[in-house]
N, CA, C and O atoms as a Maestro MAE file, in Angstrom:
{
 s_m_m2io_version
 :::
 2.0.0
}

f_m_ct {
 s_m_title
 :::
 protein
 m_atom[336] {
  # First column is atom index #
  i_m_mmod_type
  r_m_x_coord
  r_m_y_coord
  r_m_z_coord
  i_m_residue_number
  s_m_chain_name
  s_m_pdb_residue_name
  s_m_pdb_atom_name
  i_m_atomic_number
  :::
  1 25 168.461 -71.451 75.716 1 A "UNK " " N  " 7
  2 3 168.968 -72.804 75.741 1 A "UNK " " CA " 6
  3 2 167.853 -73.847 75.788 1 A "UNK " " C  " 6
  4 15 167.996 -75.033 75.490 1 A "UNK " " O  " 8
  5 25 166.933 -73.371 76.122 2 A "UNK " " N  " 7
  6 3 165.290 -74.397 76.188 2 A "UNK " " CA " 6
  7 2 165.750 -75.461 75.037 2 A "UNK " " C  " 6
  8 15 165.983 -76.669 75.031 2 A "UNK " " O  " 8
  9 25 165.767 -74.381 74.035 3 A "UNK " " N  " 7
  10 3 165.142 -75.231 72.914 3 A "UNK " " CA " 6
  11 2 166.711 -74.992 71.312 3 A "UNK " " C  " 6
  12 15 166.785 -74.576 70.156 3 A "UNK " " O  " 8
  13 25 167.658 -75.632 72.443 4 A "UNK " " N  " 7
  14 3 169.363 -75.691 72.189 4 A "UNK " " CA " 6
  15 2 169.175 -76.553 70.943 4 A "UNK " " C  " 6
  16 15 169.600 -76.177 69.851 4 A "UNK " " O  " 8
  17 25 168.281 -78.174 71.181 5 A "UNK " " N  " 7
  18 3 168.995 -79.516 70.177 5 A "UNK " " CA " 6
  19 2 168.061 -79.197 69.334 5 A "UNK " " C  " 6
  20 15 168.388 -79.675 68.248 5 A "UNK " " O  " 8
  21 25 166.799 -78.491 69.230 6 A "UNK " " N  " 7
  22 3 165.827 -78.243 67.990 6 A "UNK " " CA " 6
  23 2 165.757 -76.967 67.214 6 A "UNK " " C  " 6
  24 15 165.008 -76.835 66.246 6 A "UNK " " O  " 8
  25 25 166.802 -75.740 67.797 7 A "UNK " " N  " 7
  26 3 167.083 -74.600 67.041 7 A "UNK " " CA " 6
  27 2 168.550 -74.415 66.658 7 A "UNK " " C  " 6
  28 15 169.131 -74.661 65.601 7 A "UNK " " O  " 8
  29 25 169.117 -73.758 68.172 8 A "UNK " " N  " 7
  30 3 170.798 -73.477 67.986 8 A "UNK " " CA " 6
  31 2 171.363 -74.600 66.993 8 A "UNK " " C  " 6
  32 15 171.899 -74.340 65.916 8 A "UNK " " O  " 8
  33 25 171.166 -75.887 67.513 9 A "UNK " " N  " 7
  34 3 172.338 -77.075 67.380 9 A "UNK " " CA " 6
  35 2 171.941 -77.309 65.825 9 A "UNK " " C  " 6
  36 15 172.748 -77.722 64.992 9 A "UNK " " O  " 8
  37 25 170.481 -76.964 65.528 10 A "UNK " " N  " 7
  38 3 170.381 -77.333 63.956 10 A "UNK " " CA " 6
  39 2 170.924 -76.135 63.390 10 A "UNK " " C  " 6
  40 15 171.816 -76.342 62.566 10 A "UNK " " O  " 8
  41 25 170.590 -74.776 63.637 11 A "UNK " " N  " 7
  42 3 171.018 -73.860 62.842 11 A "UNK " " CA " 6
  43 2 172.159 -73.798 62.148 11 A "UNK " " C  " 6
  44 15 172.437 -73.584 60.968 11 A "UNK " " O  " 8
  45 25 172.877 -74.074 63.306 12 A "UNK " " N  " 7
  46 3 174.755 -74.046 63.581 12 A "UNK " " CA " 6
  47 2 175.514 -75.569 63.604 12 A "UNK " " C  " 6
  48 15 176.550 -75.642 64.264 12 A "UNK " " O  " 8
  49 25 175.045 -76.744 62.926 13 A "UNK " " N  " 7
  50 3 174.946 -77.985 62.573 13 A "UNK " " CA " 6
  51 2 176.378 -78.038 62.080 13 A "UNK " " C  " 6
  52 15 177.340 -78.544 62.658 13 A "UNK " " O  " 8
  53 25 176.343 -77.407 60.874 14 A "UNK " " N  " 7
  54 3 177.414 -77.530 60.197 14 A "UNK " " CA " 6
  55 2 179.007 -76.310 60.360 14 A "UNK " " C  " 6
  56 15 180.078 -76.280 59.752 14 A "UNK " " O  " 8
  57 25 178.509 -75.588 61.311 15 A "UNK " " N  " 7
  58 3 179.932 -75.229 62.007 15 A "UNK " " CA " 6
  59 2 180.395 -75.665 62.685 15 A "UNK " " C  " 6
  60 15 181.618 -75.756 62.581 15 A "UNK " " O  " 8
  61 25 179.398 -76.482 64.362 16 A "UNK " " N  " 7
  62 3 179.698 -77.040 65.314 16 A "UNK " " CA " 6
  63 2 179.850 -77.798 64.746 16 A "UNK " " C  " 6
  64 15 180.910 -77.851 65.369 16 A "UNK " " O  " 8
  65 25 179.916 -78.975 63.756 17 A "UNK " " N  " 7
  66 3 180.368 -80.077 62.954 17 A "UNK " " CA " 6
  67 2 181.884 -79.868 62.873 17 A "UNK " " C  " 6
  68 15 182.704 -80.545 63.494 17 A "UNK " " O  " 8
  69 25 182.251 -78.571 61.804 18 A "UNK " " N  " 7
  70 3 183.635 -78.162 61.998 18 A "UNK " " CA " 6
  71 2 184.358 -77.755 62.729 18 A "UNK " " C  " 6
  72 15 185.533 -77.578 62.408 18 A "UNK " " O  " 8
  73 25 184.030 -77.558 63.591 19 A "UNK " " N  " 7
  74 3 184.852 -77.784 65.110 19 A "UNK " " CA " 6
  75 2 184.960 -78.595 65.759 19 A "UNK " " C  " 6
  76 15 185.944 -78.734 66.485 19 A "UNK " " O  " 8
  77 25 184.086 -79.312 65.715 20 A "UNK " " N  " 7
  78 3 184.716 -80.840 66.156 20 A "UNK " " CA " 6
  79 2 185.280 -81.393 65.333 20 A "UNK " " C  " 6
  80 15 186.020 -82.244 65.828 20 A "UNK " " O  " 8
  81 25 185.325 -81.356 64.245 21 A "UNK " " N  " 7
  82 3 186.354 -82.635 63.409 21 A "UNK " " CA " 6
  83 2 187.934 -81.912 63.686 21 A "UNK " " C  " 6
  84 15 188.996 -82.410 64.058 21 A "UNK " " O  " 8
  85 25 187.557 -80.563 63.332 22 A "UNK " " N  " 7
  86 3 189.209 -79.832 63.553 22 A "UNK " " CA " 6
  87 2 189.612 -79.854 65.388 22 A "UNK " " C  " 6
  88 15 190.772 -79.573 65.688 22 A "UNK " " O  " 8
  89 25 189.005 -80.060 66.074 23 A "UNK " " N  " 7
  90 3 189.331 -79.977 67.615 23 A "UNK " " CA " 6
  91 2 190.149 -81.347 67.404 23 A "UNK " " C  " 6
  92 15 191.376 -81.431 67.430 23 A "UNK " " O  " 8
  93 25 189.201 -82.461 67.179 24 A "UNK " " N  " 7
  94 3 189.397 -83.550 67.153 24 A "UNK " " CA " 6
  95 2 189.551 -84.553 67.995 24 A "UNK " " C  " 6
  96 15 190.294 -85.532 67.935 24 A "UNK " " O  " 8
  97 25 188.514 -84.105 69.058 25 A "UNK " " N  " 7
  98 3 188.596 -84.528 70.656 25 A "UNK " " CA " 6
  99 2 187.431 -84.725 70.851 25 A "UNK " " C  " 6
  100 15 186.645 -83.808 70.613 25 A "UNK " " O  " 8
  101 25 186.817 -86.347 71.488 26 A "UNK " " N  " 7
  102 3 185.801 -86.619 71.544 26 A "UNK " " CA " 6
  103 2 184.758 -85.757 72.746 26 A "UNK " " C  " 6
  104 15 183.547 -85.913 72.903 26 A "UNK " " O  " 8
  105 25 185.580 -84.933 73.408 27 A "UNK " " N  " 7
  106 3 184.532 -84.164 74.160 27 A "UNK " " CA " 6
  107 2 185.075 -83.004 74.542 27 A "UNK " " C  " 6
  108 15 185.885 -83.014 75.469 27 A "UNK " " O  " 8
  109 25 184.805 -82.076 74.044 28 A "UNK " " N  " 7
  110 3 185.222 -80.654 74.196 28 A "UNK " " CA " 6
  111 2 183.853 -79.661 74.442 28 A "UNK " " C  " 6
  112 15 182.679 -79.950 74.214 28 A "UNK " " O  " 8
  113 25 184.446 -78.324 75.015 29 A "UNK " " N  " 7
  114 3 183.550 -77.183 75.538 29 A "UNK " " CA " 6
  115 2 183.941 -75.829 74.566 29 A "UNK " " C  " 6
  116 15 185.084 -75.459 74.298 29 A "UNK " " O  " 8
  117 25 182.838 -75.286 74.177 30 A "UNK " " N  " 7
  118 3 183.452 -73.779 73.264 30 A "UNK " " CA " 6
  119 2 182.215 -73.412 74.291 30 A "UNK " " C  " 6
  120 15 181.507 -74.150 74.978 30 A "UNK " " O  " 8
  121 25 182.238 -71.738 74.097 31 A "UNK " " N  " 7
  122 3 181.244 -70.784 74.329 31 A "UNK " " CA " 6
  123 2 181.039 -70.523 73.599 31 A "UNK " " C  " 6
  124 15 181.954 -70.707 72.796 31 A "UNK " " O  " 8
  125 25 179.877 -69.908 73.037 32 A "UNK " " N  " 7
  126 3 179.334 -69.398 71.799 32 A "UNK " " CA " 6
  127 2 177.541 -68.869 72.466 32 A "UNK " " C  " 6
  128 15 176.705 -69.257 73.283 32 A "UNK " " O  " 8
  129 25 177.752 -67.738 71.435 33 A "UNK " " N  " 7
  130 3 176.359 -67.613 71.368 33 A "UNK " " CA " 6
  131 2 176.139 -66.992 69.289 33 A "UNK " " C  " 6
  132 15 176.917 -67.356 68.408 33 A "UNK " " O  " 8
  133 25 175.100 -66.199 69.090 34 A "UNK " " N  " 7
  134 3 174.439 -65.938 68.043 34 A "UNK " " CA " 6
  135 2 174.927 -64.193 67.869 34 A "UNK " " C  " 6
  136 15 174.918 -63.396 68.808 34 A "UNK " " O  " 8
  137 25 175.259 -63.926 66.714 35 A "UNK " " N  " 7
  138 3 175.295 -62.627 66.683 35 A "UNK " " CA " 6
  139 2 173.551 -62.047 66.217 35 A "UNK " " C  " 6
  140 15 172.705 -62.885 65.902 35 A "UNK " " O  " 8
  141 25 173.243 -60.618 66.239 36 A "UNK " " N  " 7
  142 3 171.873 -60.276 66.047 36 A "UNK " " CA " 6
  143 2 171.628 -60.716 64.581 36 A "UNK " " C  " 6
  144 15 170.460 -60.901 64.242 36 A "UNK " " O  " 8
  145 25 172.723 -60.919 63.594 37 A "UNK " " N  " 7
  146 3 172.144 -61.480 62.357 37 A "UNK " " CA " 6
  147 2 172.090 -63.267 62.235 37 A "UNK " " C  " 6
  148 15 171.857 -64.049 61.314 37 A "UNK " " O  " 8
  149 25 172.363 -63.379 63.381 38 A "UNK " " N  " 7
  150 3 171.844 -64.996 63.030 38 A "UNK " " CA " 6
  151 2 172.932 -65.910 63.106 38 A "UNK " " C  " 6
  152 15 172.752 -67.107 63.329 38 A "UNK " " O  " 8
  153 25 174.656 -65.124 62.839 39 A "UNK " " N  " 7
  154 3 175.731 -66.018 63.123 39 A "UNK " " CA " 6
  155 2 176.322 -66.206 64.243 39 A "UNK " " C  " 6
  156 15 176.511 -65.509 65.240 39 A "UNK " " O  " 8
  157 25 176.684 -67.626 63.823 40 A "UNK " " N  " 7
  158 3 177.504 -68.144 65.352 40 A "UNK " " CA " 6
  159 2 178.599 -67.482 65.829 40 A "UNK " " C  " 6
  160 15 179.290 -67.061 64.902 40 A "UNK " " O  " 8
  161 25 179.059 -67.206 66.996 41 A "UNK " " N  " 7
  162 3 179.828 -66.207 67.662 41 A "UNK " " CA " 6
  163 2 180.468 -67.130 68.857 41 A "UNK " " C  " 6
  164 15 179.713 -67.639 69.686 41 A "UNK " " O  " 8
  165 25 181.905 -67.331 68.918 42 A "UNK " " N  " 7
  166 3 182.316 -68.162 69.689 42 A "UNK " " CA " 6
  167 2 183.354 -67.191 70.254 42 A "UNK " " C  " 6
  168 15 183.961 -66.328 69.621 42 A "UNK " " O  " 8
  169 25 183.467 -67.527 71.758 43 A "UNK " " N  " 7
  170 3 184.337 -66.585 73.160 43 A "UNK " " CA " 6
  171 2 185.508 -67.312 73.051 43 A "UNK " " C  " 6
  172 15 185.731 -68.169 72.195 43 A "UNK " " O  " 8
  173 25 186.251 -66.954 73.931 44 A "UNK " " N  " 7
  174 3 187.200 -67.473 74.330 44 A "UNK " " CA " 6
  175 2 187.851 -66.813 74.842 44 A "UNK " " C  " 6
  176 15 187.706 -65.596 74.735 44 A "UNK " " O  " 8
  177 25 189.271 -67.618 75.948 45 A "UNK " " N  " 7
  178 3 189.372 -69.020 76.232 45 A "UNK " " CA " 6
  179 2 188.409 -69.224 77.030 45 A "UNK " " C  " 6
  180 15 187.722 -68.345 77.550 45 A "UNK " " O  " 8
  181 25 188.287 -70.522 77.190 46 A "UNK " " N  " 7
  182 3 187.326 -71.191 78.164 46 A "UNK " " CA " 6
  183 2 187.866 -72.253 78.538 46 A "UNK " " C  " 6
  184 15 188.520 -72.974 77.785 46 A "UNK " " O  " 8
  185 25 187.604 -72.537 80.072 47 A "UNK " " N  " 7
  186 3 188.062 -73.783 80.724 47 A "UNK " " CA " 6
  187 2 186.881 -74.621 81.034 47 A "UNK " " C  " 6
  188 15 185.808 -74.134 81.390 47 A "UNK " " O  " 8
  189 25 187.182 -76.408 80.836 48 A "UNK " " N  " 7
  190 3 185.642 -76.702 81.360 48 A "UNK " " CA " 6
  191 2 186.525 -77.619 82.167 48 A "UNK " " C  " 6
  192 15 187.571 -78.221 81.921 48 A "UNK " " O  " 8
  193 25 185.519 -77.486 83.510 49 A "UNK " " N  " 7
  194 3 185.977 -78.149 84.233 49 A "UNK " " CA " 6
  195 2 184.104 -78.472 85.010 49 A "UNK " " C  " 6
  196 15 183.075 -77.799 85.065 49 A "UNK " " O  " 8
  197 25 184.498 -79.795 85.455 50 A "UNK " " N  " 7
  198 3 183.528 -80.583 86.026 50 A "UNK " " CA " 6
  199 2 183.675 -81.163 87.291 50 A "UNK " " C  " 6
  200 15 184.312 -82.208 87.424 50 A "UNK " " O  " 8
  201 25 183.138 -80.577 88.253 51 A "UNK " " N  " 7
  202 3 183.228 -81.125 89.941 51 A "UNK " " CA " 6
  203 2 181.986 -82.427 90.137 51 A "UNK " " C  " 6
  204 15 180.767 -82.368 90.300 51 A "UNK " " O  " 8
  205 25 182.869 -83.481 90.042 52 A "UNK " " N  " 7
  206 3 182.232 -84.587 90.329 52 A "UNK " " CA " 6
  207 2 181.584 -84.482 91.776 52 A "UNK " " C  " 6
  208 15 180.429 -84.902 91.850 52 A "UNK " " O  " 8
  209 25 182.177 -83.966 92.969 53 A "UNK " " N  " 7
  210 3 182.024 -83.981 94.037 53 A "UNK " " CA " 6
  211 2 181.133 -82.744 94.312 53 A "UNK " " C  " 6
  212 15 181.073 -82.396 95.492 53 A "UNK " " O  " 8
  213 25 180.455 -82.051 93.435 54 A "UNK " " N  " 7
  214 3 179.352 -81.155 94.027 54 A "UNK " " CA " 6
  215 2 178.210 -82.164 93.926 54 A "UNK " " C  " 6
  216 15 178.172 -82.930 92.963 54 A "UNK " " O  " 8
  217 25 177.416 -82.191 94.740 55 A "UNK " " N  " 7
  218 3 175.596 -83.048 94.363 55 A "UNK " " CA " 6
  219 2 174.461 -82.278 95.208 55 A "UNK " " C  " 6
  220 15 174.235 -82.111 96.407 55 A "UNK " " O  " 8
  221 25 173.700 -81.791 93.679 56 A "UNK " " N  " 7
  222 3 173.739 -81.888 92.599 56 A "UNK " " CA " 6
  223 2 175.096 -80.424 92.184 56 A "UNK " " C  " 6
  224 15 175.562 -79.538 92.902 56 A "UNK " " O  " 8
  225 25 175.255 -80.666 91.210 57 A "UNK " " N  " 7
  226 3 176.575 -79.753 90.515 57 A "UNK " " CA " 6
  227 2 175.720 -78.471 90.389 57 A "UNK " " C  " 6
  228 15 174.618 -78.492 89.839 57 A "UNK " " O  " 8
  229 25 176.328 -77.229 90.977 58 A "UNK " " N  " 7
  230 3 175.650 -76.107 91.350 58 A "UNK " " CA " 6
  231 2 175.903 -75.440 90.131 58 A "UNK " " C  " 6
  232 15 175.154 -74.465 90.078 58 A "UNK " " O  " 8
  233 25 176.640 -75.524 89.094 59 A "UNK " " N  " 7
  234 3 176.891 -74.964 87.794 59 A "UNK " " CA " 6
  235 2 175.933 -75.358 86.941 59 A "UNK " " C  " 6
  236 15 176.005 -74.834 85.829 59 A "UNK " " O  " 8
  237 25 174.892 -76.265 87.152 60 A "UNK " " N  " 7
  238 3 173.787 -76.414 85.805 60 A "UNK " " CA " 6
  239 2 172.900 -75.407 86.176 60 A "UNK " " C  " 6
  240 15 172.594 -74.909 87.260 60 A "UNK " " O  " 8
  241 25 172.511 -75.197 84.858 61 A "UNK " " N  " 7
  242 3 172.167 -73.886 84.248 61 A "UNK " " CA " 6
  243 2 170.323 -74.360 83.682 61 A "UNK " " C  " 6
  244 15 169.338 -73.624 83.739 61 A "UNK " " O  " 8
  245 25 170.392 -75.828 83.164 62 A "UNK " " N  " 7
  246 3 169.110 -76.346 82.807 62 A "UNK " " CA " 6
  247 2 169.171 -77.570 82.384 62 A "UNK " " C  " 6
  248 15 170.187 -78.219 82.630 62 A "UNK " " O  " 8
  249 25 168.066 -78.166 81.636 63 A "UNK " " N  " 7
  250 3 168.155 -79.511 81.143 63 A "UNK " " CA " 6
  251 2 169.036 -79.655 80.041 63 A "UNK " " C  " 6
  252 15 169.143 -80.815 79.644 63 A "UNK " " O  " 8
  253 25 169.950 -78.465 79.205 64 A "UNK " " N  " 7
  254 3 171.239 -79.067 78.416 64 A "UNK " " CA " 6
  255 2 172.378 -79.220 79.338 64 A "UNK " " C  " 6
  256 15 173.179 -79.764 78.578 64 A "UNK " " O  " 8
  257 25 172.888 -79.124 80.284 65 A "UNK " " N  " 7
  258 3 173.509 -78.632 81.277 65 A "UNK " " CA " 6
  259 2 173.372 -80.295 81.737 65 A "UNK " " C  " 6
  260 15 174.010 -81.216 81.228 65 A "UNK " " O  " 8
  261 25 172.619 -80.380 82.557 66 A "UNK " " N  " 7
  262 3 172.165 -81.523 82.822 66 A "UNK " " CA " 6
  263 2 172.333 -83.204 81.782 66 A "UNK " " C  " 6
  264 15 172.644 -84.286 82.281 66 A "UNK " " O  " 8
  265 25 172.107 -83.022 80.694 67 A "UNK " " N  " 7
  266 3 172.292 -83.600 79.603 67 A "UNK " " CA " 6
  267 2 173.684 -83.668 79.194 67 A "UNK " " C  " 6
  268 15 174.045 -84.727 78.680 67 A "UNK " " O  " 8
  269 25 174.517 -82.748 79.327 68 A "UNK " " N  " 7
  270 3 175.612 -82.794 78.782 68 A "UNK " " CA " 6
  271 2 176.856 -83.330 79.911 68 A "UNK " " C  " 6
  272 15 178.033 -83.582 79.651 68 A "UNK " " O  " 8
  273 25 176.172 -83.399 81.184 69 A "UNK " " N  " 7
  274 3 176.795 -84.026 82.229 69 A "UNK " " CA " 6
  275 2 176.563 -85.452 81.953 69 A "UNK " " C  " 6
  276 15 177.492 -86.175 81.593 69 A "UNK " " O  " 8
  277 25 175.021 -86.010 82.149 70 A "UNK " " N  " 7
  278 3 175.461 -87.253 81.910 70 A "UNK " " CA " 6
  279 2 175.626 -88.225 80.607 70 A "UNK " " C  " 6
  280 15 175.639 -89.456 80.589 70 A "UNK " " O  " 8
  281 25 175.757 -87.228 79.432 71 A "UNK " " N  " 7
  282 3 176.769 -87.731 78.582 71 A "UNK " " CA " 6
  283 2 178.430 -88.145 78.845 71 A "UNK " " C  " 6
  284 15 179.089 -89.129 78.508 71 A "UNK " " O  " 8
  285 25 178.792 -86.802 79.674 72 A "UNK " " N  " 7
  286 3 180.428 -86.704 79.875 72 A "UNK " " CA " 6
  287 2 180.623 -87.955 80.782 72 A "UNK " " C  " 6
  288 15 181.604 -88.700 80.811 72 A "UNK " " O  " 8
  289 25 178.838 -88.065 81.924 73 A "UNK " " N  " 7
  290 3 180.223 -89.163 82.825 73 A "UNK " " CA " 6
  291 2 179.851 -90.930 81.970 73 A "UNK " " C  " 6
  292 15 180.377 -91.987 82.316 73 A "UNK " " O  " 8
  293 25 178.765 -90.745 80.771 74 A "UNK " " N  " 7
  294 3 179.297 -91.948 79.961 74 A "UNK " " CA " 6
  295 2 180.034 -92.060 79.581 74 A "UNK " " C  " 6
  296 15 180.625 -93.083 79.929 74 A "UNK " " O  " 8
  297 25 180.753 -91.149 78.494 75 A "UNK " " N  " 7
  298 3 181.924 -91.420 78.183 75 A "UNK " " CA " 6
  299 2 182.830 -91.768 78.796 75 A "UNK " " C  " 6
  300 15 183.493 -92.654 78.256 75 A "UNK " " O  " 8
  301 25 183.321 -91.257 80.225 76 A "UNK " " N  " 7
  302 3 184.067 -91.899 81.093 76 A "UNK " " CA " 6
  303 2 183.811 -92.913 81.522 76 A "UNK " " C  " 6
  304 15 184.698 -93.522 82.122 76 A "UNK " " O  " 8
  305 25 182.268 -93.592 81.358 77 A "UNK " " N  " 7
  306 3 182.334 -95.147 82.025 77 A "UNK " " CA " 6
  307 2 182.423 -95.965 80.927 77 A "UNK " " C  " 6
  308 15 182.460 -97.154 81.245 77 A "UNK " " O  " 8
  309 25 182.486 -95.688 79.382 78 A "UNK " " N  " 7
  310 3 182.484 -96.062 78.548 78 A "UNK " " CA " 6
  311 2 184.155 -96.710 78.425 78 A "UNK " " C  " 6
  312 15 184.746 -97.771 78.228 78 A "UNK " " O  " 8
  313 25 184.404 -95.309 78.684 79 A "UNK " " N  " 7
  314 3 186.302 -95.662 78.667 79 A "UNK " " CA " 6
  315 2 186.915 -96.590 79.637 79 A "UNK " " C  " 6
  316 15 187.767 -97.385 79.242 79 A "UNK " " O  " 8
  317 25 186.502 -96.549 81.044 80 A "UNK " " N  " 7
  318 3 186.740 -97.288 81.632 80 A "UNK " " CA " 6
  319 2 186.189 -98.416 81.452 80 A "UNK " " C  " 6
  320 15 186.445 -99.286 82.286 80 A "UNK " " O  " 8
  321 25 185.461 -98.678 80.554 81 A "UNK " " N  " 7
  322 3 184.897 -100.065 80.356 81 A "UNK " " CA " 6
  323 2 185.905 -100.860 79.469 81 A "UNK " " C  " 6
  324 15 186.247 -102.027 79.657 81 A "UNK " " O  " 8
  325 25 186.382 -99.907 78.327 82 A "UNK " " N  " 7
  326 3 187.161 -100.545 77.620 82 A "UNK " " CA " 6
  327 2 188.533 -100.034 77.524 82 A "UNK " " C  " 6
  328 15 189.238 -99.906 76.523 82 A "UNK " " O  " 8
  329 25 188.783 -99.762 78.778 83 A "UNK " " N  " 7
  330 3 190.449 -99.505 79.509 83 A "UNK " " CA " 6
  331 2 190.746 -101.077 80.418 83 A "UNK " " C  " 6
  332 15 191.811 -101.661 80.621 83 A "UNK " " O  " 8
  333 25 189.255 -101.454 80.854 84 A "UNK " " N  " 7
  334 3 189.699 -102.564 81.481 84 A "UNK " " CA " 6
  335 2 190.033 -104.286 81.419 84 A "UNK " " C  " 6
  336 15 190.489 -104.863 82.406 84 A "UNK " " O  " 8
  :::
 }
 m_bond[335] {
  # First column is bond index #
  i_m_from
  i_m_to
  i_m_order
  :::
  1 1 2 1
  2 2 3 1
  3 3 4 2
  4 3 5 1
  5 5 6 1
  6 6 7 1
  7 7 8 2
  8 7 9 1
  9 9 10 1
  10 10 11 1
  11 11 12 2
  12 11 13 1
  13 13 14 1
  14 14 15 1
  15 15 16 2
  16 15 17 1
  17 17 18 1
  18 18 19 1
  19 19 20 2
  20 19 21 1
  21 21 22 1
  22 22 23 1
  23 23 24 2
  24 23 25 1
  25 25 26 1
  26 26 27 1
  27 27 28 2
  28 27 29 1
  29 29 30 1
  30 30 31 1
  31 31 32 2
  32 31 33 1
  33 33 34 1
  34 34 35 1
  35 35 36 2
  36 35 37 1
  37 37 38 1
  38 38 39 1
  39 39 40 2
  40 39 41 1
  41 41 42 1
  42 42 43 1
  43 43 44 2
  44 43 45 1
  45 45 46 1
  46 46 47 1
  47 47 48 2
  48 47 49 1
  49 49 50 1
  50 50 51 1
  51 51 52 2
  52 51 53 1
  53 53 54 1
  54 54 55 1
  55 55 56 2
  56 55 57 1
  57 57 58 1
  58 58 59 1
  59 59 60 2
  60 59 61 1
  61 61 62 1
  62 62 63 1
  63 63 64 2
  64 63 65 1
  65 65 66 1
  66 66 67 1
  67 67 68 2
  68 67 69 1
  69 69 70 1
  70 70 71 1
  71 71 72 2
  72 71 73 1
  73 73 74 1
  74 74 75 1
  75 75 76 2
  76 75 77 1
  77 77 78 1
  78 78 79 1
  79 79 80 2
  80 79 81 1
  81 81 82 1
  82 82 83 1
  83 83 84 2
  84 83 85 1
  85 85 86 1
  86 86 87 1
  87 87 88 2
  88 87 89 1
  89 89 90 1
  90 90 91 1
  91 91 92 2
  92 91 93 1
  93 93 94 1
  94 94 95 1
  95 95 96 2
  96 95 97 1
  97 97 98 1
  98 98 99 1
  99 99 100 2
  100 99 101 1
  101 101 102 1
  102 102 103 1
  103 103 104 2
  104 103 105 1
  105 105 106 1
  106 106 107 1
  107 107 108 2
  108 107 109 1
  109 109 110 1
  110 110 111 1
  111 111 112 2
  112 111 113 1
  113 113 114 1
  114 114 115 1
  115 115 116 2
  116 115 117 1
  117 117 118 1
  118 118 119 1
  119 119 120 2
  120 119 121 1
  121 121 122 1
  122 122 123 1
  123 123 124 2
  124 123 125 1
  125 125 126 1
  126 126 127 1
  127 127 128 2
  128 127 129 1
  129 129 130 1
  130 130 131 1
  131 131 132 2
  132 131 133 1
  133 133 134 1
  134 134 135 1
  135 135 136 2
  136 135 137 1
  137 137 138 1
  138 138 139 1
  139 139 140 2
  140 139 141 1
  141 141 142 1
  142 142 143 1
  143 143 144 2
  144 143 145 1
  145 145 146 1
  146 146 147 1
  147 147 148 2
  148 147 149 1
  149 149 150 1
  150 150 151 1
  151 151 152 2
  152 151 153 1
  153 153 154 1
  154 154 155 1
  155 155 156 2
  156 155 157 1
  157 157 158 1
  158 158 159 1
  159 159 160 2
  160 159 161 1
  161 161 162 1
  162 162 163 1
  163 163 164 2
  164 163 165 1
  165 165 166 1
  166 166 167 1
  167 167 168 2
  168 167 169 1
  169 169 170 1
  170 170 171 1
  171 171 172 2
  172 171 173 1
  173 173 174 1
  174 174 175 1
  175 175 176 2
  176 175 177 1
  177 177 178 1
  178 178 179 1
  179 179 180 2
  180 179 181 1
  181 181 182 1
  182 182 183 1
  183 183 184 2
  184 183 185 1
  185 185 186 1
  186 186 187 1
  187 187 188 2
  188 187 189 1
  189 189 190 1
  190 190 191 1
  191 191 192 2
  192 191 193 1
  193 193 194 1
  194 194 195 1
  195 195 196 2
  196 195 197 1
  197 197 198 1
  198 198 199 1
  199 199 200 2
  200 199 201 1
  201 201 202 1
  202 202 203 1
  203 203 204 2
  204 203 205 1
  205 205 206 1
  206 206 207 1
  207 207 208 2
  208 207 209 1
  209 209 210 1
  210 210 211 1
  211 211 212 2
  212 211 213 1
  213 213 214 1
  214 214 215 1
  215 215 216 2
  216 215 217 1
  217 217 218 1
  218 218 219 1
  219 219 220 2
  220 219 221 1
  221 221 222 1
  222 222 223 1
  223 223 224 2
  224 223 225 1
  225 225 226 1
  226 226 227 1
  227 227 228 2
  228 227 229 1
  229 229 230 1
  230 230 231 1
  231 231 232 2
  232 231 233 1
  233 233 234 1
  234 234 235 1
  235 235 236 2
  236 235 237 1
  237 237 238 1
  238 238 239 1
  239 239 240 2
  240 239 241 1
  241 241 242 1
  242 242 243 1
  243 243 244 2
  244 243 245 1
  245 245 246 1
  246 246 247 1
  247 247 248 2
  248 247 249 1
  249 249 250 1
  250 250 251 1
  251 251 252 2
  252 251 253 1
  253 253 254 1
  254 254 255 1
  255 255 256 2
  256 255 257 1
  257 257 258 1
  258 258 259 1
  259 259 260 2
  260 259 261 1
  261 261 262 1
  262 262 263 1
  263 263 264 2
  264 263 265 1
  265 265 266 1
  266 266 267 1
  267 267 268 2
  268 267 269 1
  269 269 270 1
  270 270 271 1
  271 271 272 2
  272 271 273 1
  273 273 274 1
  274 274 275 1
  275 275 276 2
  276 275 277 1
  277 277 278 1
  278 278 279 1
  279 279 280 2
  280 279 281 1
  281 281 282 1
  282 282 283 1
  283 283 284 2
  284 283 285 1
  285 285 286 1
  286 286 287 1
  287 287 288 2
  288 287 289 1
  289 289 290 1
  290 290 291 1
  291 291 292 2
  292 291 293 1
  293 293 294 1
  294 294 295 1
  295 295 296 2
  296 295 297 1
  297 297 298 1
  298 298 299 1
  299 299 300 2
  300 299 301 1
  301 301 302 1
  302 302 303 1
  303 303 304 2
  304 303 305 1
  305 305 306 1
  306 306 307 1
  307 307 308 2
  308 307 309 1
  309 309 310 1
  310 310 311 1
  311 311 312 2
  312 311 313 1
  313 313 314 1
  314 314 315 1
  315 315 316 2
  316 315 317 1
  317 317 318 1
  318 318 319 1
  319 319 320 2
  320 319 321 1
  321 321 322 1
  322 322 323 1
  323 323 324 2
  324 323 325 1
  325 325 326 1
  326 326 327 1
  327 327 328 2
  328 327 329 1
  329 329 330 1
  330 330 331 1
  331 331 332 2
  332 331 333 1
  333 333 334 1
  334 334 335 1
  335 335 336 2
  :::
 }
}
């Protein structure tokens, strides 16, 4: 995961692309990893759930982890910005 936004996320650009347009939800969670030939391999089900009330949140794993938290709680202040 080091090096997630300059390998995985380019490799797999244009699948994770198609899953989000078909999810169609501005913030969603898959699992996935790589099969040994190089393709994307996605688990399931998966639940994501986020404990605001752990500090720091004992579920990060590293700096995407980290990153992808405080994306999620922009979006929520984003929304509440323009909910209000």
């Amino acid at each position: 995961m080091a090096a997630f936004d300059t390998d995985f996320a380019v490799k797999h650009e244009v699948a994770l692309r198609a899953i989000a347009e078909r999810v169609g939800l501005e913030y969603f969670a898959i699992d996935c990893g790589e099969t040994p030939d190089g393709r994307l391999l996605l688990f399931g089900p998966i639940r994501m759930i986020v404990h605001a009330w752990i500090r720091p949140p004992c579920f990060l794993q590293g700096p995407q982890d980290a990153q992808g938290l405080r994306r999620f709680h922009a979006m929520l202040h984003n929304h509440a910005r323009h909910k209000g």
